[in-house]
SETOR-653345 format. One record per residue (C-alpha): residue number from 0; residue in one letter; x, y, z. Coordinates in steps of 0.25 Angstrom, whole numbers, plus 5000, padded with zeros to 4 digits. Layout:
N
PT|n|res|x|y|z
PT|NUM|a|X|Y|Z;
...
This chain:
561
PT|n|res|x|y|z
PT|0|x|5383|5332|5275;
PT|1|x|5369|5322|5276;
PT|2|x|5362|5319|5287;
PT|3|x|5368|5306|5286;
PT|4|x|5382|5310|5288;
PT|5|x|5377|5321|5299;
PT|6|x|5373|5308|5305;
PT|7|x|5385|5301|5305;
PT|8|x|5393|5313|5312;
PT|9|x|5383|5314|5324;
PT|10|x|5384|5299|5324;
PT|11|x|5398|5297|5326;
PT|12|x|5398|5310|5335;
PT|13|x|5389|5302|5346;
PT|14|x|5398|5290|5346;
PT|15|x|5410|5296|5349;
PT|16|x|5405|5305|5359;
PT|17|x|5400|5291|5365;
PT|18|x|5414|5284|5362;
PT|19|x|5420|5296|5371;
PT|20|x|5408|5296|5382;
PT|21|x|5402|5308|5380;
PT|22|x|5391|5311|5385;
PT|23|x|5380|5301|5380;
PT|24|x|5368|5311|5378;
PT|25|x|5375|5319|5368;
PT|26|x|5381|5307|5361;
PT|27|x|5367|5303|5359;
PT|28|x|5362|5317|5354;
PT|29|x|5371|5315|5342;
PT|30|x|5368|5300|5339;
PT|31|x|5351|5303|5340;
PT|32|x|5356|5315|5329;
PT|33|x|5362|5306|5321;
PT|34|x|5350|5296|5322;
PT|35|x|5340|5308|5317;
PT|36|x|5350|5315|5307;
PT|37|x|5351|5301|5299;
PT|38|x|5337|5302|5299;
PT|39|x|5335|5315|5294;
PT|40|x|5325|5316|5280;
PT|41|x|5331|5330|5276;
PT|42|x|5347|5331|5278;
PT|43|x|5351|5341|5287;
PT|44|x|5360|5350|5278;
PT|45|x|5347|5354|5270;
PT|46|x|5339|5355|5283;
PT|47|x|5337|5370|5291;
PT|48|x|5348|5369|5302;
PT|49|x|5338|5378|5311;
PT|50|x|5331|5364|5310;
PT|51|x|5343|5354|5316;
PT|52|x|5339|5356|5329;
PT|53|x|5327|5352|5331;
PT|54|x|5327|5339|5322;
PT|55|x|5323|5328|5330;
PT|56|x|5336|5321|5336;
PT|57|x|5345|5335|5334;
PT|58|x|5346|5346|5343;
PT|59|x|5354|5358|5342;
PT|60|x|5369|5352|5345;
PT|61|x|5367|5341|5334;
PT|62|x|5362|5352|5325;
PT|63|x|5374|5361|5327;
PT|64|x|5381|5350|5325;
PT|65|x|5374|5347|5312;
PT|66|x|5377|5361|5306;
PT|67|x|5390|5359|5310;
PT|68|x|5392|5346|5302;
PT|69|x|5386|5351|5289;
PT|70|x|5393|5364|5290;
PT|71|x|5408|5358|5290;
PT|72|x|5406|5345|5289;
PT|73|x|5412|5342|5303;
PT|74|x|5405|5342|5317;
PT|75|x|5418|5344|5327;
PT|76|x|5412|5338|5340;
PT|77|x|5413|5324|5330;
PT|78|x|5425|5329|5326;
PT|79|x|5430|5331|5340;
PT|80|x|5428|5319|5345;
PT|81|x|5433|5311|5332;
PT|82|x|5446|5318|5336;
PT|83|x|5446|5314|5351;
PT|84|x|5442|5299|5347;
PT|85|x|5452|5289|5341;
PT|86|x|5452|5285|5328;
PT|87|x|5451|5271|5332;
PT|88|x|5438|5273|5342;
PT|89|x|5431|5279|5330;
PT|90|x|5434|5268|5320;
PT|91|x|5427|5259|5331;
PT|92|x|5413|5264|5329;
PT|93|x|5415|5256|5314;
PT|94|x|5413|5243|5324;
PT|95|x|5399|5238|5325;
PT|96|x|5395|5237|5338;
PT|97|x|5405|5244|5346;
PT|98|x|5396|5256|5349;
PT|99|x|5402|5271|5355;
PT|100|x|5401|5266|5370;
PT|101|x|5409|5253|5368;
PT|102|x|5419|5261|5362;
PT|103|x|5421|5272|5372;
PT|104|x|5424|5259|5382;
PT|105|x|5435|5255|5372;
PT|106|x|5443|5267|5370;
PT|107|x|5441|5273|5385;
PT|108|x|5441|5259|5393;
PT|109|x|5448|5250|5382;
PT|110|x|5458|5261|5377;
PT|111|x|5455|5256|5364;
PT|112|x|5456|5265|5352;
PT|113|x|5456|5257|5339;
PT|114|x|5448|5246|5333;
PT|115|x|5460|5236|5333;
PT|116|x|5464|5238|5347;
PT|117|x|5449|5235|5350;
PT|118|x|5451|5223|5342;
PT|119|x|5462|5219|5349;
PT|120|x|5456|5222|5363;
PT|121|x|5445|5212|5357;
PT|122|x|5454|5200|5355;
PT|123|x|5460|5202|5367;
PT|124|x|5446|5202|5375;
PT|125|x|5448|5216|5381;
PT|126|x|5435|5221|5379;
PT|127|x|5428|5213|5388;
PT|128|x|5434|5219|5400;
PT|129|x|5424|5231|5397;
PT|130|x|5411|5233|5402;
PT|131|x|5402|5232|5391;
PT|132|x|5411|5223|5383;
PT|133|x|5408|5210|5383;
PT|134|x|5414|5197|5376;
PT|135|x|5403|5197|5364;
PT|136|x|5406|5212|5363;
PT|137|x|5421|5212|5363;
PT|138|x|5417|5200|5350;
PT|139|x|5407|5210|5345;
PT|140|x|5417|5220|5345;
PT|141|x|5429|5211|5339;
PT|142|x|5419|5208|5326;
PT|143|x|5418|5222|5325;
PT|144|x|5430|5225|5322;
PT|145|x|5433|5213|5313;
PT|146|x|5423|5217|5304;
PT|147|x|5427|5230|5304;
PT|148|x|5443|5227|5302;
PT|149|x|5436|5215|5290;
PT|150|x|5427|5229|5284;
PT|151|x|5438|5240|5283;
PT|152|x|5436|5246|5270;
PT|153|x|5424|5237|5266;
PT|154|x|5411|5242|5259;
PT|155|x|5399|5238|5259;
PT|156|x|5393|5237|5243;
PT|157|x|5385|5247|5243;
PT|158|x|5397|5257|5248;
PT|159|x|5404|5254|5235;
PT|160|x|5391|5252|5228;
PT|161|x|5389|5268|5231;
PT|162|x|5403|5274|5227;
PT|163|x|5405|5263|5216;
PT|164|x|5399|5271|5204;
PT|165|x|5410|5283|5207;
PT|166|x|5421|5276|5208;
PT|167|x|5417|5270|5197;
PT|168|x|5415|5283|5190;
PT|169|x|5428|5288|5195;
PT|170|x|5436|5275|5190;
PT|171|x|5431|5277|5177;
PT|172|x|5433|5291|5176;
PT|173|x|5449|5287|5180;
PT|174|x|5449|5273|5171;
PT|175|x|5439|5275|5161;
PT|176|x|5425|5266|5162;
PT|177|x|5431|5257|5152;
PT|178|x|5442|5253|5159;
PT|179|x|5437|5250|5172;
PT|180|x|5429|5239|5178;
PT|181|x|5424|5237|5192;
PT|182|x|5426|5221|5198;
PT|183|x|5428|5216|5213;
PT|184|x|5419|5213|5224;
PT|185|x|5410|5228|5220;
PT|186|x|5407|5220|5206;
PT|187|x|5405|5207|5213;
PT|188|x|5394|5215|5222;
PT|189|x|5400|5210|5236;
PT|190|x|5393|5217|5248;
PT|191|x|5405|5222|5254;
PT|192|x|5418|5227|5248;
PT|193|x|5433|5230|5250;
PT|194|x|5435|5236|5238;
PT|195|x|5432|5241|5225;
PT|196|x|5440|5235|5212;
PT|197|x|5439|5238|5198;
PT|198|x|5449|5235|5186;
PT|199|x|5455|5246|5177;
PT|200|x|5464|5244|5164;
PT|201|x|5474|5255|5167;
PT|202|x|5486|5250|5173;
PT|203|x|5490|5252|5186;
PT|204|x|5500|5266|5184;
PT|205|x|5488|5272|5176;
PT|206|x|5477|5267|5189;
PT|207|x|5485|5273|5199;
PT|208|x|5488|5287|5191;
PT|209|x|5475|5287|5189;
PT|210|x|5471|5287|5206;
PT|211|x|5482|5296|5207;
PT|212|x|5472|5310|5210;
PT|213|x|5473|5320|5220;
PT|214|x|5467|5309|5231;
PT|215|x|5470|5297|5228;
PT|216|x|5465|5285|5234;
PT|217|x|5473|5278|5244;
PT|218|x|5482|5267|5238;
PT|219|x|5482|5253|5244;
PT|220|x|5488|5242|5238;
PT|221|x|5495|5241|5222;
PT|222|x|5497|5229|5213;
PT|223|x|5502|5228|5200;
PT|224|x|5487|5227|5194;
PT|225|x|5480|5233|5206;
PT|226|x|5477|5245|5215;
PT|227|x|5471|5248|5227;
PT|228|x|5465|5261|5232;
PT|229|x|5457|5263|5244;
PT|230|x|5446|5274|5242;
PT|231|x|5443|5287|5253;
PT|232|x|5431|5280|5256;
PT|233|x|5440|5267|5259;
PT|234|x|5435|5259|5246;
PT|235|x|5446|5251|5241;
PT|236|x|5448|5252|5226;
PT|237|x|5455|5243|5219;
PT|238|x|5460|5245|5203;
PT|239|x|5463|5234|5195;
PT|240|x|5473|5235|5184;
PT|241|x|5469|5225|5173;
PT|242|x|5472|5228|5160;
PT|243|x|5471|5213|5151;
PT|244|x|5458|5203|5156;
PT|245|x|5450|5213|5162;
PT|246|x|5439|5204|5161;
PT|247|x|5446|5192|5167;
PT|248|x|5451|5201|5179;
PT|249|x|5435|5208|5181;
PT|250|x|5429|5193|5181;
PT|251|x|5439|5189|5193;
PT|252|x|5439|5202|5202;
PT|253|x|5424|5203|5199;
PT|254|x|5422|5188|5203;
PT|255|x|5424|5179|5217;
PT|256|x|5438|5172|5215;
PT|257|x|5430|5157|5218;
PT|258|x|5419|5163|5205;
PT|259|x|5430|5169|5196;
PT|260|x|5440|5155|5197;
PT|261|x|5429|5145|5195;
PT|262|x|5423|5153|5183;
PT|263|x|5437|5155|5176;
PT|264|x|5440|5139|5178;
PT|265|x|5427|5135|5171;
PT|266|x|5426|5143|5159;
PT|267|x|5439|5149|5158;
PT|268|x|5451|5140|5165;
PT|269|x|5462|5144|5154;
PT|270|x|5458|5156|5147;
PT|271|x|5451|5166|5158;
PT|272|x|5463|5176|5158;
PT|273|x|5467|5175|5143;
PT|274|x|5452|5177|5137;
PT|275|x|5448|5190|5131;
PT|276|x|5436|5193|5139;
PT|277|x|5430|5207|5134;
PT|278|x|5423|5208|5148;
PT|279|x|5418|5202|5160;
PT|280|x|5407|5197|5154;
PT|281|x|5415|5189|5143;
PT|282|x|5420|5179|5153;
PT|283|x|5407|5174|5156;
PT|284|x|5404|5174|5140;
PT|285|x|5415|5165|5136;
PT|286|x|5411|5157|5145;
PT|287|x|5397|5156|5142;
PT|288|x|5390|5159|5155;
PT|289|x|5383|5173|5159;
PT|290|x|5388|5185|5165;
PT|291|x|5391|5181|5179;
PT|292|x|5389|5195|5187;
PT|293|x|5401|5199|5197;
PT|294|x|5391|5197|5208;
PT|295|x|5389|5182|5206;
PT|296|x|5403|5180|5205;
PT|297|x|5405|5174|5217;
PT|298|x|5402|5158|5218;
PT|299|x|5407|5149|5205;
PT|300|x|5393|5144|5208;
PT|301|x|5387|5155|5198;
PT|302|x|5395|5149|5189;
PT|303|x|5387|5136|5186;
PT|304|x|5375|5147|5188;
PT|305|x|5380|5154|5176;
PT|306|x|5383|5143|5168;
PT|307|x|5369|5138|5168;
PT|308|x|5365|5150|5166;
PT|309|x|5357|5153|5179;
PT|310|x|5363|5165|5184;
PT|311|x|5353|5172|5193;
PT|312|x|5347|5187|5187;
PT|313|x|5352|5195|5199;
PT|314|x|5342|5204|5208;
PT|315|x|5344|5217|5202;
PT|316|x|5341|5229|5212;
PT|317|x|5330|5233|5203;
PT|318|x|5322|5219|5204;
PT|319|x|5319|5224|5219;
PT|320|x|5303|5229|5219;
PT|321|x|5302|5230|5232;
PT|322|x|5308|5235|5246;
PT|323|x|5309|5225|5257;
PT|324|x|5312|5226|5273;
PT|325|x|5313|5241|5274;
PT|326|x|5312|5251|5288;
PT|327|x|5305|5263|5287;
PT|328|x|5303|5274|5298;
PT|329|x|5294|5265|5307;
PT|330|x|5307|5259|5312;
PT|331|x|5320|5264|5308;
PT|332|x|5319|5267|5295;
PT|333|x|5319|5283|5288;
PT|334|x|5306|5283|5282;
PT|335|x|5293|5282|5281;
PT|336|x|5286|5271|5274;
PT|337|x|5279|5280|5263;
PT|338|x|5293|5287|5262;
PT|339|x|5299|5271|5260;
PT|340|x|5289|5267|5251;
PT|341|x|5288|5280|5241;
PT|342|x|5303|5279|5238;
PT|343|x|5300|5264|5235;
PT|344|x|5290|5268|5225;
PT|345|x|5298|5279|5219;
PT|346|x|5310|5266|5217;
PT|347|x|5300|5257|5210;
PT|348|x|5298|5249|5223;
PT|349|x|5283|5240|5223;
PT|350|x|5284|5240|5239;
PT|351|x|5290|5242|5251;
PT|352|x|5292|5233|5265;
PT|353|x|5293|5240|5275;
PT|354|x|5300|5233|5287;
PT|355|x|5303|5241|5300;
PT|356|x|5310|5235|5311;
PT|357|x|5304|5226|5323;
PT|358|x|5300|5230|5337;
PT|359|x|5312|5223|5343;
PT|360|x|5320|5234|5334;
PT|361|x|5320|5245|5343;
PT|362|x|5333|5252|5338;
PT|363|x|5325|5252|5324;
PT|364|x|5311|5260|5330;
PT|365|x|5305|5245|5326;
PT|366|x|5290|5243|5325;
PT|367|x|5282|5239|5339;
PT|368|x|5267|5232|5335;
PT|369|x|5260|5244|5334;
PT|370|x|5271|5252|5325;
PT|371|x|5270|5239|5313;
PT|372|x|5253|5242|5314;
PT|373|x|5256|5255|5311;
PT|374|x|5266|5253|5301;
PT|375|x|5257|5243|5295;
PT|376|x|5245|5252|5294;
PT|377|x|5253|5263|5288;
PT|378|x|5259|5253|5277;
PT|379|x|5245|5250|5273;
PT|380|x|5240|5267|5271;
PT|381|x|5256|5268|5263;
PT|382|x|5250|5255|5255;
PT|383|x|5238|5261|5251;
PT|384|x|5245|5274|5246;
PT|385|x|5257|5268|5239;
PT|386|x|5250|5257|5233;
PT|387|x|5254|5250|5223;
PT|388|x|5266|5251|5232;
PT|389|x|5267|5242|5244;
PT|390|x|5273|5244|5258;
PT|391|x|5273|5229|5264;
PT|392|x|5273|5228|5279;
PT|393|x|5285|5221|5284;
PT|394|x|5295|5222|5296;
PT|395|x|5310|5219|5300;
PT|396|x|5306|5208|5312;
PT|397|x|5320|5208|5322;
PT|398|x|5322|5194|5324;
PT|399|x|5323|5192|5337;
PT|400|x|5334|5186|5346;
PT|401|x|5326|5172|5347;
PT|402|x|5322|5172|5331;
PT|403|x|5308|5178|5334;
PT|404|x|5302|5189|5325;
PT|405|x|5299|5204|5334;
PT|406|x|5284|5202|5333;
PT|407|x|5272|5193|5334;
PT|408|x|5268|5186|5323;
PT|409|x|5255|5193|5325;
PT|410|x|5264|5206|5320;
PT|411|x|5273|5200|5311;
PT|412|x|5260|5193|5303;
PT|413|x|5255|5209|5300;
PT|414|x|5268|5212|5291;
PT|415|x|5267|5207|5276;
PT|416|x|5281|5202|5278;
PT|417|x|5293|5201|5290;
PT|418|x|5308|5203|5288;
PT|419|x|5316|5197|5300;
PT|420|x|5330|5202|5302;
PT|421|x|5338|5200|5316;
PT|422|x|5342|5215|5321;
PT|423|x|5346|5210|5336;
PT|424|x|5357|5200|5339;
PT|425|x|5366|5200|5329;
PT|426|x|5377|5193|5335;
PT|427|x|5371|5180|5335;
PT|428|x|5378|5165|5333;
PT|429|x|5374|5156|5322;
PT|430|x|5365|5149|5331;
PT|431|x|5358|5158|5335;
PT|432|x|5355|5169|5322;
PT|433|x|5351|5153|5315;
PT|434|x|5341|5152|5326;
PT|435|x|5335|5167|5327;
PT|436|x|5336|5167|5311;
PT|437|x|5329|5153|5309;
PT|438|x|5317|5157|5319;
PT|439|x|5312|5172|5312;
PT|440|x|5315|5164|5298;
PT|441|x|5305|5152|5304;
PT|442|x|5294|5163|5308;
PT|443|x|5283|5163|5298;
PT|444|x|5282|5179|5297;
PT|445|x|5297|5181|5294;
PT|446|x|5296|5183|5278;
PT|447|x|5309|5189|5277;
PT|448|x|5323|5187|5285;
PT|449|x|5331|5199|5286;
PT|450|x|5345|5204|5284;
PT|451|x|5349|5187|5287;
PT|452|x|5361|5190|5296;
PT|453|x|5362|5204|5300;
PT|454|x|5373|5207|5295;
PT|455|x|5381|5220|5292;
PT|456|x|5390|5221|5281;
PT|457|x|5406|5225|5285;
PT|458|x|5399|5227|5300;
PT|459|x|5391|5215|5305;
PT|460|x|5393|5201|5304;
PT|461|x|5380|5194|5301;
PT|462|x|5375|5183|5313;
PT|463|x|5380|5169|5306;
PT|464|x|5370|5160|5300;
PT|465|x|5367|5149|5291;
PT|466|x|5362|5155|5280;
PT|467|x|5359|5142|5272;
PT|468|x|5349|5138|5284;
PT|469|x|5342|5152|5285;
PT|470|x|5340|5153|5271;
PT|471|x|5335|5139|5271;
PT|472|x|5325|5142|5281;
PT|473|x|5322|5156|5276;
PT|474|x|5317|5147|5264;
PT|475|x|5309|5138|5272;
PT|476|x|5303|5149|5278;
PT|477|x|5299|5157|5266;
PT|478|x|5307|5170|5273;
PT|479|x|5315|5180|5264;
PT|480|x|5330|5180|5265;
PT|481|x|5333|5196|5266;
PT|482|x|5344|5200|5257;
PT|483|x|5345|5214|5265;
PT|484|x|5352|5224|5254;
PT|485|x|5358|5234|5266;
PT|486|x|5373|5235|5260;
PT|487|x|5376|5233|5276;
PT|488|x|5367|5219|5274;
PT|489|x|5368|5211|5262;
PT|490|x|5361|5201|5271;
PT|491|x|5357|5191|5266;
PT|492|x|5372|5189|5259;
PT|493|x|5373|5187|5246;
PT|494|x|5381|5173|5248;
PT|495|x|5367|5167|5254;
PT|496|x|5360|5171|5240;
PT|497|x|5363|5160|5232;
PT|498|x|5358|5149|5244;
PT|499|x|5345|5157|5247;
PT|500|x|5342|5157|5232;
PT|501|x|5345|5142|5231;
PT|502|x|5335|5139|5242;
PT|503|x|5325|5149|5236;
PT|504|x|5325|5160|5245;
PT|505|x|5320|5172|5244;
PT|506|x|5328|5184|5247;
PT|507|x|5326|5199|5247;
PT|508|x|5334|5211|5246;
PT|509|x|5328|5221|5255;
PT|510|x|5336|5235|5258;
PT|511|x|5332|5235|5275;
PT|512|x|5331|5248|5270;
PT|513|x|5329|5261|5281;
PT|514|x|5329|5271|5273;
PT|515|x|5324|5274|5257;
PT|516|x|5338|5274|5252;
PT|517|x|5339|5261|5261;
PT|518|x|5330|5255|5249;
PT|519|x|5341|5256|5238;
PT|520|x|5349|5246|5246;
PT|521|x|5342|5234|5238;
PT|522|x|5352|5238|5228;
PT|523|x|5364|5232|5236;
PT|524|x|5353|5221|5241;
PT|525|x|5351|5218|5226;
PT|526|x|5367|5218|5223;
PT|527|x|5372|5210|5236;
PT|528|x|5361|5199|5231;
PT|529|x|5366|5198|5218;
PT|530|x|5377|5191|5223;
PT|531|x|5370|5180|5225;
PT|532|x|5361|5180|5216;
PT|533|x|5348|5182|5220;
PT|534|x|5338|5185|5209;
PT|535|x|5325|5194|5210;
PT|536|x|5315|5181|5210;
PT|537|x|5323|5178|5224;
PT|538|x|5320|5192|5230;
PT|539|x|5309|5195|5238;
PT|540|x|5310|5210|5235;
PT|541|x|5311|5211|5220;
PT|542|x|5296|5205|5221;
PT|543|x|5285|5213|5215;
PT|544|x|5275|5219|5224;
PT|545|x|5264|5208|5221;
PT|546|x|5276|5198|5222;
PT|547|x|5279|5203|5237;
PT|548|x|5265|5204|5240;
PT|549|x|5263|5190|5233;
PT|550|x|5274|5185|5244;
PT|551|x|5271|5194|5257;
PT|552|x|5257|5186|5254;
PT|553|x|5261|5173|5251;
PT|554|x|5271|5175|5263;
PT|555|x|5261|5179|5273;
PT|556|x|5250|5169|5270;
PT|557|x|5260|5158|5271;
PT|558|x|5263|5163|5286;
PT|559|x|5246|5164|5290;
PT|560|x|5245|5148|5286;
């Protein structure tokens, strides 16, 4: 068990002990060992348990409890309390915003023990009856829940991206590797799926005695062509049974229906299903256009692209030479910035940019005046030794309520370059995220906008926005568009790709990365940006160093005229 999962149980331990009032100094031991233990550099299993103790946030009941954990794999006060809690009550904590507190009032004032009777209590305006719950909470709440009824059984990528290669493995092992082919939304590279789908030329009796093991997964829906499992981890994996036009079948399950019918109408209106394609790649061929990768499929637009032969030459995550908009352990980050930037080096990196949170970020330890002098300073020994490496001096500034930036321009002129991202305030109206999101954009120090709408996948809606008008003034104002590669980001979605590139925008995928494995994120950044197209001219990050110096410079003299 890592520290990690250790986390997790002490975690989940502190909530429900405040979900059934408990007392609320105990309740915040185990949630301060959480904080410490997911911190930890050297895992606890390996670590002298003579030593639990007395590791800062940890003291002798959390370190019996820790024993206990790695020991059986159980902690029975968590246990305990999982048994006196409903089932219902637990499933709430899955709600964003709905913290341990508000939840005790629902199930010991309210009497409310599952998600749809809180819904309902919602529709019917019950909640505001309560102390603590007023109208825009009981809205707050209801969102909530619809997003988590929409993201049942949804994925993010990069959850599949990860298990992917053994179920692959194990598909082939059952089918054969000539006899199977992957297609659907995973192929197509969608940020979020419902499922998995791959086509096999068995037919259906053989699929199904072949799934027939000692576990088999749980079966949820059969066709004559078709079959539907639903994985332990809650994965939904779909089986084709195509056994004549596997190429034609592919095209269409790998493509968007609107991109699939307006392709087979213009170069194949009478022939698609009774051509002898000998693969995917043979309907583009015949038709004498280039390979349209799955992951463009999605607009008939690319179509004309492809026909006059000006398909972009997607990013790649290897066109990336440097990091960009990263938190080290000056703010809420887990290392050091010599730790930061040795891995980087050890990757091939030419340079970091380092970019701790703001003062206003006080949940995130941001930096006060004095703290960025410091930083700055020891950026410039780190420079020195790591040289030719290079460790740029940046930082995330909140954007606060009003639009303003968290310092005085006397401040944010000492950074080489500034990423604004709004942290505060989410729950904004069009209006008003256009105004706050127009103003940081108008100030001359902003040289990147981050994470443009805030949003979480499968958890948080982003603020709404007119995305044609921030990109247009994000082009008037010489400021980056952040393309922030966090599998729970994707922010700036792809959709909006195609438009900033038209308007000559300059993107970047940056990881917001808080830890060094954080740092490998640029892969889904790289992936998610494909979809739109974006090319390794139009990113800031794949710049060489003397590109990235060349701009940070150009940037900042344009701001001193």
């Amino acid at each position: 068990m890592n520290n990690s999962a250790i986390a997790d149980h002490f975690t989940l331990l502190s909530k429900l002990m405040d979900i059934h009032g408990a007392n609320s100094f105990k309740s915040k031991t185990y949630s301060i060992a959480a904080f410490h233990i997911e911190r930890l550099e050297e895992q606890l299993t390996v670590t002298d348990r003579r030593e639990y103790s007395s590791i800062k946030g940890l003291g002798t009941s959390v370190a019996t409890k820790i024993a206990e954990l790695i020991d059986t794999g159980h902690m029975q006060a968590l246990e305990e309390l999982i048994a006196e809690t409903p089932k219902g009550i637990i499933e709430m904590l899955e709600l964003k915003g709905l913290g341990p507190k508000k939840i005790h009032i629902i199930w010991k004032e309210m009497n409310i023990e599952s998600i749809g009777e809180l819904e309902y209590a919602c529709n019917e305006n019950r909640l505001t009856r309560y102390k603590g719950f007023g109208e825009k909470t009981q809205v707050k709440i209801l969102e909530s829940i619809n997003f988590y009824n929409q993201n049942k059984g949804h994925f993010l990528y990069s959850q599949i991206h990860q298990i992917y290669p053994s179920i692959q493995a194990y598909l082939e092992k059952l089918f054969g590797k000539d006899a199977l082919w992957n297609t659907g939304n995973y192929y197509r590279q969608l940020p979020t799926l419902y499922e998995l789908e791959y086509i096999v030329t068995a037919d259906m009796p053989t699929i199904k005695q072949k799934f027939q093991t000692a576990y088999p997964p749980e079966l949820l829906e059969e066709t004559e062509n078709a079959i539907l499992y639903k994985l332990n981890n809650g994965l939904r994996l779909r089986i084709h049974s195509v056994q004549k036009n596997i190429p034609q079948f592919l095209f269409r399950t790998a493509s968007a229906p609107e991109f699939a019918d307006a392709f087979i109408k213009n170069y194949y209106p009478d022939n698609f299903e009774t051509n002898a394609f000998k693969n995917e790649a043979a309907i583009f061929e015949n038709a004498k256009l280039p390979f349209i990768p799955a992951a463009l499929r999605e607009s008939p637009t690319i179509i004309e692209r492809a026909a006059n032969n000006t398909l972009p030459k997607l990013i790649e995550p290897g066109d990336i030479k440097g990091i960009i908009h990263n938190h080290s352990n000056w703010s809420d980050g887990l290392f050091t910035l010599e730790e930061m930037a040795t891995a980087l080096i050890a990757k091939g990196m030419e340079y970091l940019v380092i970019s701790d949170h703001s003062k206003s970020a006080a949940y995130a330890n941001g930096l006060t005046e004095e703290r960025i002098v410091q930083q700055q300073l020891l950026i410039d020994e780190l420079n020195q030794k790591l040289a030719p490496f290079k460790i740029f001096k940046s930082i995330e500034c909140d954007i606060l309520g009003d639009g303003s930036l968290d310092y005085s321009d006397d401040v944010l002129k000492s950074f080489d370059l500034v990423i604004a991202s709004v942290h505060s305030n989410l729950y904004m109206n069009e209006t008003k995220a256009m105004e706050r999101l127009t103003k940081a954009i108008e100030n001359p120090y902003t040289t990147i906008l981050g994470h443009l709408t805030g949003r979480l996948l499968l958890s948080r809606n982003g603020y709404p926005i007119d995305h044609k008008k921030i990109i247009d003034t994000c082009v008037a104002h010489n400021v980056v568009i952040e393309i922030n590669a966090n599998p729970h980001r994707l922010d700036l979605d792809w959709r909006w790709i195609e438009y900033a590139l038209s308007k000559n925008a300059l993107l970047s995928i940056n990881p917001d990365a808080h830890t060094i494995e954080g740092f490998d994120d640029i892969v889904y950044g790289a992936i998610a940006s494909q979809k739109g197209g974006l090319t390794a001219a139009s990113n800031l990050s794949s710049f060489s160093l003397a590109e990235f110096e060349a701009f940070v410079t150009k940037r900042k003299a344009g701001i001193e005229r």
